[in-house]
C-alpha positions as CSV (number, residue, x, y, z in Angstrom):
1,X,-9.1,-3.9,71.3
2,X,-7.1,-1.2,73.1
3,X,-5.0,-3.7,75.1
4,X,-4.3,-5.4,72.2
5,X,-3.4,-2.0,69.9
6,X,-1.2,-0.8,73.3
7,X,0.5,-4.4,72.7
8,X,1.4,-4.0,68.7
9,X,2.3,-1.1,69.2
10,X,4.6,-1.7,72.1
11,X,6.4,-4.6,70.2
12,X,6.8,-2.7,66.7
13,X,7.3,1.3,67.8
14,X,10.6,0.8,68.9
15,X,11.9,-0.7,65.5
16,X,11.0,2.2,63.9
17,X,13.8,3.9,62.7
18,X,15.6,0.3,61.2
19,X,17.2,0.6,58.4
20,X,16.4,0.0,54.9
21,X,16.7,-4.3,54.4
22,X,16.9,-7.1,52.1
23,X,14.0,-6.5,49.5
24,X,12.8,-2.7,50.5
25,X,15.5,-1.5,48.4
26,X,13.5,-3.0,45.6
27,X,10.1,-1.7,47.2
28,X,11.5,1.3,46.9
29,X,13.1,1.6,43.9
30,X,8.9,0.7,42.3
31,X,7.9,3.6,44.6
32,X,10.1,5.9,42.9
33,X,9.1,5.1,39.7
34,X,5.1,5.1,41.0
35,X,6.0,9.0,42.2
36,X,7.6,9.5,38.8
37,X,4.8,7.4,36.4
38,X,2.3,6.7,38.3
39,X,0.5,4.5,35.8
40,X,3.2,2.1,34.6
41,X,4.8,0.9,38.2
42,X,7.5,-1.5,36.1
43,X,8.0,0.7,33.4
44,X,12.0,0.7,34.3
45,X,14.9,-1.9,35.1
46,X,16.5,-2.5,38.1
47,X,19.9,-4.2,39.0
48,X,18.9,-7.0,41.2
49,X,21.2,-10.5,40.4
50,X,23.6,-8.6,39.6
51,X,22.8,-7.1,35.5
52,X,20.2,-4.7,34.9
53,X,16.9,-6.4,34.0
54,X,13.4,-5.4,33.2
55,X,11.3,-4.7,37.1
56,X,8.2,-6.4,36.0
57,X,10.4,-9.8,35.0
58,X,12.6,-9.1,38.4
59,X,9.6,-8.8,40.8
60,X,7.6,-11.5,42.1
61,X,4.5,-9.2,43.7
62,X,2.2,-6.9,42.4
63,X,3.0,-2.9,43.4
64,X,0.2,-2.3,46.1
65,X,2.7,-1.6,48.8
66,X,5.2,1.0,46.8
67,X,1.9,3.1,45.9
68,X,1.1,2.5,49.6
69,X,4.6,4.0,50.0
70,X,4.6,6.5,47.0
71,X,2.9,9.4,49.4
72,X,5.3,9.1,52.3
73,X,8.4,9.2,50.4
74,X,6.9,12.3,48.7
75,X,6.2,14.0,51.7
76,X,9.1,12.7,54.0
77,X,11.4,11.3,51.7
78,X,13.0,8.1,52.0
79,X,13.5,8.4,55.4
80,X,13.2,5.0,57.7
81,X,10.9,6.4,60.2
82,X,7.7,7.9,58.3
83,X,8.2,4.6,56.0
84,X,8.0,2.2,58.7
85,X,5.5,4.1,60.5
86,X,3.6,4.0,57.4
87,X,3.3,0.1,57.7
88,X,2.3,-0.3,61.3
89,X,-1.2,-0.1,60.4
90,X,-0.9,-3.8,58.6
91,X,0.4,-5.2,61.7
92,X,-2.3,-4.1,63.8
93,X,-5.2,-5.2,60.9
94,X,-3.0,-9.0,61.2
95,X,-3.6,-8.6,64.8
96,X,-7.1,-7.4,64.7
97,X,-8.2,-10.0,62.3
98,X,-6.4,-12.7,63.9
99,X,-7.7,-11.6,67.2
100,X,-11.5,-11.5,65.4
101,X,-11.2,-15.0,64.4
102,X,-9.9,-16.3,67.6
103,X,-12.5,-14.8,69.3
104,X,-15.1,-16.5,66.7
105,X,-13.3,-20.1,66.8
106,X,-12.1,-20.2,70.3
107,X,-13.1,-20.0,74.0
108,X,-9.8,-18.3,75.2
109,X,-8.5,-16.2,71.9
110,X,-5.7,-14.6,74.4
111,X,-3.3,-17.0,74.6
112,X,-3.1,-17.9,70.7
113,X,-2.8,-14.4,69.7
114,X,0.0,-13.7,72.1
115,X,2.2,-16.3,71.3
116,X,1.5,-14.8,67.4
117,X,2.7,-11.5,67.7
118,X,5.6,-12.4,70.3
119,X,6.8,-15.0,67.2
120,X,9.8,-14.0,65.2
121,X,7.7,-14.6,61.9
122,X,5.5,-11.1,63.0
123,X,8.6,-9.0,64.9
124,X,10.8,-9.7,62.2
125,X,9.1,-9.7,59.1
126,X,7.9,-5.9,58.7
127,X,10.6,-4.1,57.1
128,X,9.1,-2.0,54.0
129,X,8.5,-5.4,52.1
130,X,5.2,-6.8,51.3
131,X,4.9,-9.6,53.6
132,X,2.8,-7.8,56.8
133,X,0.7,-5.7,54.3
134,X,-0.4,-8.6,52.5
135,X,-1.2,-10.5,55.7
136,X,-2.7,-7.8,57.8
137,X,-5.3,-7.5,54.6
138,X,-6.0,-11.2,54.3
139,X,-6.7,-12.0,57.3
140,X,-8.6,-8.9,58.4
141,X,-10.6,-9.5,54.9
142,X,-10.9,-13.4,56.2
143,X,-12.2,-12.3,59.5
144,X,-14.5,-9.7,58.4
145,X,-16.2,-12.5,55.5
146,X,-16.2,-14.9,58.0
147,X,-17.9,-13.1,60.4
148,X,-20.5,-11.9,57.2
149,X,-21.2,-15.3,56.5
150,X,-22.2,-16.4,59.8
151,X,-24.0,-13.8,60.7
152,X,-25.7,-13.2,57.4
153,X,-24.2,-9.6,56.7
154,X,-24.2,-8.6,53.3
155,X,-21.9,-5.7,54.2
156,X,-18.9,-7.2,56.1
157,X,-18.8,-9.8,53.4
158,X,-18.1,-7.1,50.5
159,X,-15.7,-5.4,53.1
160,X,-13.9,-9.1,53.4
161,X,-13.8,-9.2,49.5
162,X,-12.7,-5.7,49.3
163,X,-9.4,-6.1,51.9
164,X,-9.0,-9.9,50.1
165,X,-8.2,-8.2,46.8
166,X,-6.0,-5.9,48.3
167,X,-4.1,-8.1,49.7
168,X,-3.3,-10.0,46.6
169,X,-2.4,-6.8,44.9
170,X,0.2,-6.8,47.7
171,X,1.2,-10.5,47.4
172,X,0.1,-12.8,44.5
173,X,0.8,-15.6,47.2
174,X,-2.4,-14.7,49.0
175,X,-4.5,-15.8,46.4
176,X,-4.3,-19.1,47.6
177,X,-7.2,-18.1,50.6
178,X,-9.8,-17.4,47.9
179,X,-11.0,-21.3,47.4
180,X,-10.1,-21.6,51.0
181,X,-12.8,-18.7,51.9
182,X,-15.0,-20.2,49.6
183,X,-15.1,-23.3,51.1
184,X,-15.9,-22.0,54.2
185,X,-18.8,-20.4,52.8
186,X,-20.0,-23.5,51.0
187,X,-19.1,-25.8,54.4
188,X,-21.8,-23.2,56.1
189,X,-24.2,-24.1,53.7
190,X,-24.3,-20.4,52.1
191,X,-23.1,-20.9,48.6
192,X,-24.8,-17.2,47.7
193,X,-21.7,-16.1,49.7
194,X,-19.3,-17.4,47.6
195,X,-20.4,-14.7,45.0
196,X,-18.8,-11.7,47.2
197,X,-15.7,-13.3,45.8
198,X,-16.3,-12.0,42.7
199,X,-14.9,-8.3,44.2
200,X,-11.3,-9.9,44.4
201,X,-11.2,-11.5,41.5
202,X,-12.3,-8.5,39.3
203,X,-9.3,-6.7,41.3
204,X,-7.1,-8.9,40.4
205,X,-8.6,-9.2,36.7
206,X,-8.2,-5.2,36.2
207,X,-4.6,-5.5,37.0
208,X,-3.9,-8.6,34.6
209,X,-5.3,-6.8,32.1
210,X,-3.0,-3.2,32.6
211,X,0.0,-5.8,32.9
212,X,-0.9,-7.5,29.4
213,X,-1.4,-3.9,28.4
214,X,1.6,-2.5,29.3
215,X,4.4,-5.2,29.2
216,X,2.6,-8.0,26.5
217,X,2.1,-10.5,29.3
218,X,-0.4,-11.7,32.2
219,X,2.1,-11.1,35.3
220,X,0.7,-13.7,37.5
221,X,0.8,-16.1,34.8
222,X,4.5,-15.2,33.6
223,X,5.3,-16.2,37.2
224,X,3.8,-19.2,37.5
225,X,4.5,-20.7,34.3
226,X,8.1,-19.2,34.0
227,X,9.4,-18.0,37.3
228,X,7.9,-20.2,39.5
229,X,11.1,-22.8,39.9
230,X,13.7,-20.9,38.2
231,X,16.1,-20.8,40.9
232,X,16.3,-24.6,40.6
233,X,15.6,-25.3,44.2
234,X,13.8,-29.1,44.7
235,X,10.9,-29.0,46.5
236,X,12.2,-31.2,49.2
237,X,14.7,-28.4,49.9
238,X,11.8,-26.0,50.5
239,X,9.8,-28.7,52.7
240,X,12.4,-29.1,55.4
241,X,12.7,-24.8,54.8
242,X,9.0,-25.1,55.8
243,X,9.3,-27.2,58.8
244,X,12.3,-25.5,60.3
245,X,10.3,-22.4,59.7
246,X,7.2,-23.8,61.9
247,X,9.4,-25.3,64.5
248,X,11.4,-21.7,65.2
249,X,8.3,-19.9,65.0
250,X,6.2,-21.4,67.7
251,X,7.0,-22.8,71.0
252,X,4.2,-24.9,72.1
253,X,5.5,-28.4,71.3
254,X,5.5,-29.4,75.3
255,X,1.8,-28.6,75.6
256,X,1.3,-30.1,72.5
257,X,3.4,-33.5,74.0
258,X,1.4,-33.0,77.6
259,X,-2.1,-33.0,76.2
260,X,-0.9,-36.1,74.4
261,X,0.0,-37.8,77.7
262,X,-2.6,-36.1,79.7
263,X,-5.3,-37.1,77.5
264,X,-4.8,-40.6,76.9
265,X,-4.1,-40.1,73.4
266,X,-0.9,-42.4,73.8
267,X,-0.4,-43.0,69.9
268,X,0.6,-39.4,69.1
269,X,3.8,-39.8,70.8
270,X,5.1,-43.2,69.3
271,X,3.7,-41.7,65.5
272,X,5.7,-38.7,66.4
273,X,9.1,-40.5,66.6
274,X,8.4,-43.1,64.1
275,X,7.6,-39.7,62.1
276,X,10.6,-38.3,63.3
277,X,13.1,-41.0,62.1
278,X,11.5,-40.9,58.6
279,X,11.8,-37.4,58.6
280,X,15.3,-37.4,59.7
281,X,16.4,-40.1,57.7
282,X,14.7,-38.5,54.6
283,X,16.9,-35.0,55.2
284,X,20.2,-37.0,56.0
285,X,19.9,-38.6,52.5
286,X,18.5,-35.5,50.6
287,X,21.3,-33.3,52.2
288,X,23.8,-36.1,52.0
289,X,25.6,-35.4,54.8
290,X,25.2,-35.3,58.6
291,X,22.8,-32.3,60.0
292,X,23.5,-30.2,62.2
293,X,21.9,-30.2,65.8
294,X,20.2,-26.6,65.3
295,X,19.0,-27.4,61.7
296,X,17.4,-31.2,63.2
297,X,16.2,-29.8,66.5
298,X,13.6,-26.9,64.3
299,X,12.9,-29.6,61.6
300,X,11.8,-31.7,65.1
301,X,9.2,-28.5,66.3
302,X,7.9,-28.5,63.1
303,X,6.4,-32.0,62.5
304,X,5.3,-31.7,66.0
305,X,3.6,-28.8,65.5
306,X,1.8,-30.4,62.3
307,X,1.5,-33.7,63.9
308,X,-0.4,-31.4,66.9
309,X,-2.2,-29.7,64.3
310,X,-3.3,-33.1,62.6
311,X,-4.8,-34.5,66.1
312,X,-7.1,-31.0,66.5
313,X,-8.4,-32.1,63.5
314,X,-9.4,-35.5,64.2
315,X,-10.6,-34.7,67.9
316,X,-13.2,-32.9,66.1
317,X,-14.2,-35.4,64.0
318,X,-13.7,-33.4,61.1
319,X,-15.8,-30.4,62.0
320,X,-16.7,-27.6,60.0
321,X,-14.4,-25.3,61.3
322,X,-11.3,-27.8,61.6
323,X,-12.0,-28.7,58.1
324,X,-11.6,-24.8,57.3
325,X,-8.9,-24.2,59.4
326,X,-6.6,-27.3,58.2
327,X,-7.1,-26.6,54.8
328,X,-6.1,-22.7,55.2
329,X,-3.1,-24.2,57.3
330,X,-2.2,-26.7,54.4
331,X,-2.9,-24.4,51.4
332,X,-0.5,-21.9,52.4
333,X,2.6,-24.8,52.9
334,X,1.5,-26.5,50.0
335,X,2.0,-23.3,48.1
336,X,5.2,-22.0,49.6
337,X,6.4,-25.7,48.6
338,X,5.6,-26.2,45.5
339,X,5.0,-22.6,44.0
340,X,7.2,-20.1,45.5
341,X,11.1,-20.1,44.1
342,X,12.6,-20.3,47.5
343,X,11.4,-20.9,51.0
344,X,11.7,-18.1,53.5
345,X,9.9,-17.1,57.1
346,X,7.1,-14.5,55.9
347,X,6.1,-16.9,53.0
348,X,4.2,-18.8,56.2
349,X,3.4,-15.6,58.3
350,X,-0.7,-16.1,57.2
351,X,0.0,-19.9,58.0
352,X,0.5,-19.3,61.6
353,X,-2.5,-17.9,62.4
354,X,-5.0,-20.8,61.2
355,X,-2.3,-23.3,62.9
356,X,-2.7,-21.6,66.6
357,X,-5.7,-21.9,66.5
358,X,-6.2,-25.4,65.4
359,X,-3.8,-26.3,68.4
360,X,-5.8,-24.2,70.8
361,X,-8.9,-26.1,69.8
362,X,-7.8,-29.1,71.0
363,X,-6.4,-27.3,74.4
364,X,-9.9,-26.4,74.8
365,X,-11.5,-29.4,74.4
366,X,-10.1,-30.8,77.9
367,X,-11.2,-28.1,80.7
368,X,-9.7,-30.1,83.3
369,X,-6.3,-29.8,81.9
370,X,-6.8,-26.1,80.6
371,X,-5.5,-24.1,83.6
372,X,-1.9,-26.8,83.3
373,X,-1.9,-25.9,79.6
374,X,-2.4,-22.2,80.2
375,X,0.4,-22.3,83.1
376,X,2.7,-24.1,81.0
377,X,1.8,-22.4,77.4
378,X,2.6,-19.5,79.6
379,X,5.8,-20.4,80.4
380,X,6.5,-21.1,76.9
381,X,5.0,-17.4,75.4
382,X,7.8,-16.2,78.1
383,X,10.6,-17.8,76.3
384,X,9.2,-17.5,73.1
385,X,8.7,-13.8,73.3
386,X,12.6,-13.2,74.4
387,X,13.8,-15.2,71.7
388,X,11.8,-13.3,69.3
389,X,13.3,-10.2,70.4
390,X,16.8,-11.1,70.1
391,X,15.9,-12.3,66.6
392,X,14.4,-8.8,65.8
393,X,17.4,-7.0,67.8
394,X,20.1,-9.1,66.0
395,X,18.2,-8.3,62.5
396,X,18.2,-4.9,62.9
397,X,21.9,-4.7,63.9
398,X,22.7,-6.9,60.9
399,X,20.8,-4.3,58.7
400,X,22.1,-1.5,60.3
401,X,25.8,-2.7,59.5
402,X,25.0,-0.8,55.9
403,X,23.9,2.0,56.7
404,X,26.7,2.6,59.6
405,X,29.3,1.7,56.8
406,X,28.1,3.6,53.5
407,X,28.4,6.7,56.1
408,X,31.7,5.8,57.5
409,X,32.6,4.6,53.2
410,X,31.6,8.2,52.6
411,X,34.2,9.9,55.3
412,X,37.0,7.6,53.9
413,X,37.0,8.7,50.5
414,X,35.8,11.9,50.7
415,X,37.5,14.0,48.0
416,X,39.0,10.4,46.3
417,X,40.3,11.5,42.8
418,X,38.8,8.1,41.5
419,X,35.4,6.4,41.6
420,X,34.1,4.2,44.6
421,X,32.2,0.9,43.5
422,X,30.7,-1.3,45.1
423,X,28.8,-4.8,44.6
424,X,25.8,-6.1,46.7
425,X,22.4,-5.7,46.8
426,X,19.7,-5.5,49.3
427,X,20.0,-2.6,51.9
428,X,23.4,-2.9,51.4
429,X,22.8,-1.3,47.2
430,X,20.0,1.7,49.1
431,X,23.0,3.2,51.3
432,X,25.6,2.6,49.0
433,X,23.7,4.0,46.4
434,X,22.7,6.9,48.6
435,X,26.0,7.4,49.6
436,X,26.8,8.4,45.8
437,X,28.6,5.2,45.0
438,X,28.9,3.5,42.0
439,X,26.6,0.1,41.5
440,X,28.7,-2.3,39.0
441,X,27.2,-4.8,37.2
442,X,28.1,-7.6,34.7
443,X,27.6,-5.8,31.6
444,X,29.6,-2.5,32.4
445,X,30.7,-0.1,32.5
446,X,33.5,-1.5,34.7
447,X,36.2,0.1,37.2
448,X,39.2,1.4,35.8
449,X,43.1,1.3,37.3
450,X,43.1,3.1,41.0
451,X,39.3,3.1,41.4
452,X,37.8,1.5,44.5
453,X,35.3,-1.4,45.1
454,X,33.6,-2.1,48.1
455,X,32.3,-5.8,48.7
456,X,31.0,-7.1,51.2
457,X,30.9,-10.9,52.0
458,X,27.3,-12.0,53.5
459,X,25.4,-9.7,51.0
460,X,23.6,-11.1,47.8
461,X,26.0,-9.9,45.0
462,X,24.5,-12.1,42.3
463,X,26.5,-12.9,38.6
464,X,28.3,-9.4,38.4
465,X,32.0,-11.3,39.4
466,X,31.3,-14.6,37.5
467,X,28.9,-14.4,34.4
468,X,31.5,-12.3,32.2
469,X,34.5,-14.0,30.7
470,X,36.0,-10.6,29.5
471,X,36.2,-8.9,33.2
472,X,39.7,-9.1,34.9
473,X,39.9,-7.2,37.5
474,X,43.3,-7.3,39.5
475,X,42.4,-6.2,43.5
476,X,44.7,-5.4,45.9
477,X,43.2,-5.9,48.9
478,X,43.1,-2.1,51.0
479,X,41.5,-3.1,54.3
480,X,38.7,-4.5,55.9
481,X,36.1,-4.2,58.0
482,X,34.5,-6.3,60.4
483,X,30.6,-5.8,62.0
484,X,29.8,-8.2,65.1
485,X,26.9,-8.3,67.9
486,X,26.8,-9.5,71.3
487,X,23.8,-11.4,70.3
488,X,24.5,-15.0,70.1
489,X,22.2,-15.3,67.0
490,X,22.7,-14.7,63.4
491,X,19.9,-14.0,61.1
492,X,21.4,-13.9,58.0
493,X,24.6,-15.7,57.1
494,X,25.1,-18.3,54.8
495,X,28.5,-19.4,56.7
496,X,26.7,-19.8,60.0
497,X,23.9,-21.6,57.8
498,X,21.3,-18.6,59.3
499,X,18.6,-17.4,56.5
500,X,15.7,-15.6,57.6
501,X,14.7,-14.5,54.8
502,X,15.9,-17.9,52.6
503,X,16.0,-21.3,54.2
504,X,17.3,-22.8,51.2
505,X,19.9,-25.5,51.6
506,X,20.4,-26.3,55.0
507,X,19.6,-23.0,56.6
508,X,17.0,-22.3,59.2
509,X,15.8,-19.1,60.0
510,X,17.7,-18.3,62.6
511,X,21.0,-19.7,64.4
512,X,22.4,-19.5,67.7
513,X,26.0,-18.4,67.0
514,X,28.3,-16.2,68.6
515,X,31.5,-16.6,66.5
516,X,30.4,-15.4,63.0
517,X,30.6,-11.6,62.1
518,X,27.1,-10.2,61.1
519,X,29.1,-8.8,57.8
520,X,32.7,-8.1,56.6
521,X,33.2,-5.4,54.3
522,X,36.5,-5.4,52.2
523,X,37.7,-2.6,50.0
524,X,40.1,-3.6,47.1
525,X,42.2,-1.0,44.7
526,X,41.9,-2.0,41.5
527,X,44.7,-2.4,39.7
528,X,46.7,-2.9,36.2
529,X,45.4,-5.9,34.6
530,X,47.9,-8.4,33.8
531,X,49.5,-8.2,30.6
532,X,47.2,-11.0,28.1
């Protein structure tokens, strides 16, 4: 346990101080209004696609983490350190409970865990959002039930329920591991387990109710039955999202390929590239048009990976445990497929960990080839690690290109007659905002003649420029700025086709690119509209 604390910490202290990023602004913005009422957490709107709109129809989690957050931005402020400090906990519960059911499931748990906290899914996806809360409390409540069930304890199975409810107070998403715990428990033959459940659900049941109190409607509900598809991406789109997802995450598709060969188990290759073709062809006609070698080469890993994960199950002949561990796997896909608006890496954090160790299973079951598979998987952990890294690195210079320009925006225009603006949201609209500029939206006010906007060009800027006929704004171009890295990889940038944090049309989570800028801030004058 201290090897493996020493390791967390190793790979998470030194992104400490990272700057504020993509949805913490809107974390945030909930814990301000938890330090201001703490009772009614949505009670205020927030300018998010670009008009002001009510929080609790903007989000798409429950508030756990912003009161999580509410005591260190008292204390400290919203300063990046404390608040990121504040989250390192969650990461090392995901590692402790990922570690406890490796340990339960698995001969060697080492290996598995490893090659989960060196993935770009666990470096990456900590910021101040809810992503590594929610998973470090799932999976440390699935390890602790687990470990109640089996062992009969009464105790560790009401801690399991406890953390389990916590977790979807963090993320609704989560909720999907309830029936999946449950089976488990039934699968075991102890059914009276299944009744600890009861602790999440009446959680989650007290916090239905204060949202039907307080804003007329069942949250959860309002986004499943209206939210849950409303930004109009096919669920195709957010399949191949899925499997490009998989296939950057994890790098084990050559053991995966060698224990086909080494074993004997001859048809897994040829299913693989009859699988391959179909899955190709099925994206070159969806897409309709040809794909790109990056975008084919993760959607590749990916069916391998669940091709891999498919063949631990049979091995086993459908065993107790593969049975649970599959269906975990599949629930969480199924749901960031088919439920979830848009597809994006920490949607399938939680996924990965039932998914190593599944493929680990099936390592196991052939001692003679283990000490190969651990040499190569080795190998592999190697490379996967230092790719991680540079994904992390490159993320945090991406984010940090706000916050170095809304202080070098601040000594520009420092004692400016007129009004700074500026469009954008994500960490972009926190340092902007901090810097004392002005946040335009569609509905007004607007900028007037000799005011200035800033705008840069890979943030998420939403309808503010298009939705309203009556704004004509004449800009006159001022100057602009360009942010680059020596990091051949781009983590968000819809040019490069790079979207970490949205795989939506042809993205993938990350892209190895060195000619795109990481972000381009212009600043316009605005000028006299035109006469009519």
């Amino acid at each position: 346990m201290l090897l493996l604390i020493l390791i967390v910490l190793g790979v998470t202290l030194p992104f400490v101080a990272k700057p504020v990023h993509i949805d913490d602004t809107f974390v945030l913005h909930i814990t301000q209004r938890i330090l201001e009422t703490p009772t009614d957490p949505f009670g205020t709107e927030i300018d998010w696609f670009g008009h002001l709109m009510p929080i609790w129809r903007a989000t798409t989690n429950p508030p756990l983490v912003s009161y999580w957050l509410a005591p260190v931005a008292a204390t400290f402020g919203e300063r990046e350190i404390p608040l990121h400090l504040a989250v390192v906990p969650f990461y090392l519960l995901f590692a402790w409970g990922a570690f406890s059911l490796a340990r339960r499931f698995l001969a060697h748990p080492w290996l598995p865990v490893l090659f989960l906290v060196f993935s770009a899914p666990f470096l990456v996806s900590g910021n101040l959002m809810r992503d590594v809360p929610a998973a470090g409390l799932a999976v440390a409540g699935m390890a602790l039930f687990i470990g109640g069930t089996d062992d009969d304890s009464a105790r560790r199975c009401a801690l399991g329920g406890l953390l389990l409810g916590l977790s979807i107070l963090a993320k609704y998403s989560i909720g999907v591991v309830l029936p999946v715990i449950a089976l488990y428990a039934l699968l075991r033959r102890k059914p009276r387990d299944v009744f600890w459940l009861a602790i999440p659900v009446l959680i989650v049941a007290v916090w239905c109710v204060q949202t039907e109190f307080l804003y007329g409607q069942v949250h959860p509900l309002y986004l499943l039955l209206e939210r849950s598809n409303d930004s109009n991406i096919l669920w195709e789109d957010k399949w191949f999202g899925g499997l490009t997802i998989l296939g950057s995450a994890l790098l084990l598709q050559p053991v995966i390929l060698y224990m086909a060969g080494a074993t004997r188990r001859w048809r897994v290759l040829p299913v693989t590239v009859i699988l391959a073709v179909a899955l190709g062809a099925w994206a070159y006609q969806f897409y309709a048009s040809n794909l790109d070698l990056q975008f084919q080469l993760w959607l590749f890993l990916g069916l391998v990976l669940i091709v891999g994960a498919a063949r631990a199950v049979v091995e086993e002949r459908f065993s107790i445990v593969t049975i649970f561990l599959g269906t975990w796997f599949s629930a969480h896909l199924l749901f960031s497929v088919f439920f979830v608006p848009f597809q994006a890496v920490r949607h399938l954090l939680v996924a990965l960990v039932p998914l190593l160790i599944l493929l680990f299973r099936w390592f196991e079951r052939s001692p003679q080839h283990w000490r190969t598979v651990r040499t190569l998987a080795a190998g592999l952990l190697c490379l996967q690690g230092v790719v991680a890294l540079a994904v992390n690195v490159s993320d945090y210079q991406y984010a940090d290109s706000y916050r170095r320009f809304a202080r070098r925006a601040v000594e520009m225009f420092q004692g400016q007659p007129k009004t700074v603006w500026f469009v954008g949201h994500w960490g972009w609209q926190f340092y902007a905002g901090r810097a004392g500029f002005r946040m335009m939206n569609r509905d007004g006010p607007y900028p007037t003649t000799g005011d200035v906007l800033i705008w840069p060009q890979k943030v998420h800027v939403g309808d503010v420029m298009s939705a309203n006929p009556d704004l004509r704004l004449r800009l006159e171009l001022v100057n602009s700025f360009e942010y680059r890295t020596g990091l051949p990889i781009r983590t968000m940038n819809v040019e490069a086709g790079a979207g970490f944090y949205a795989t939506i049309r042809r993205r993938i989570p990350y892209r190895f690119d060195i000619r795109s800028p990481l972000e381009v801030f212009r600043v316009y004058r605005v000028m006299p509209a035109n006469p009519g």
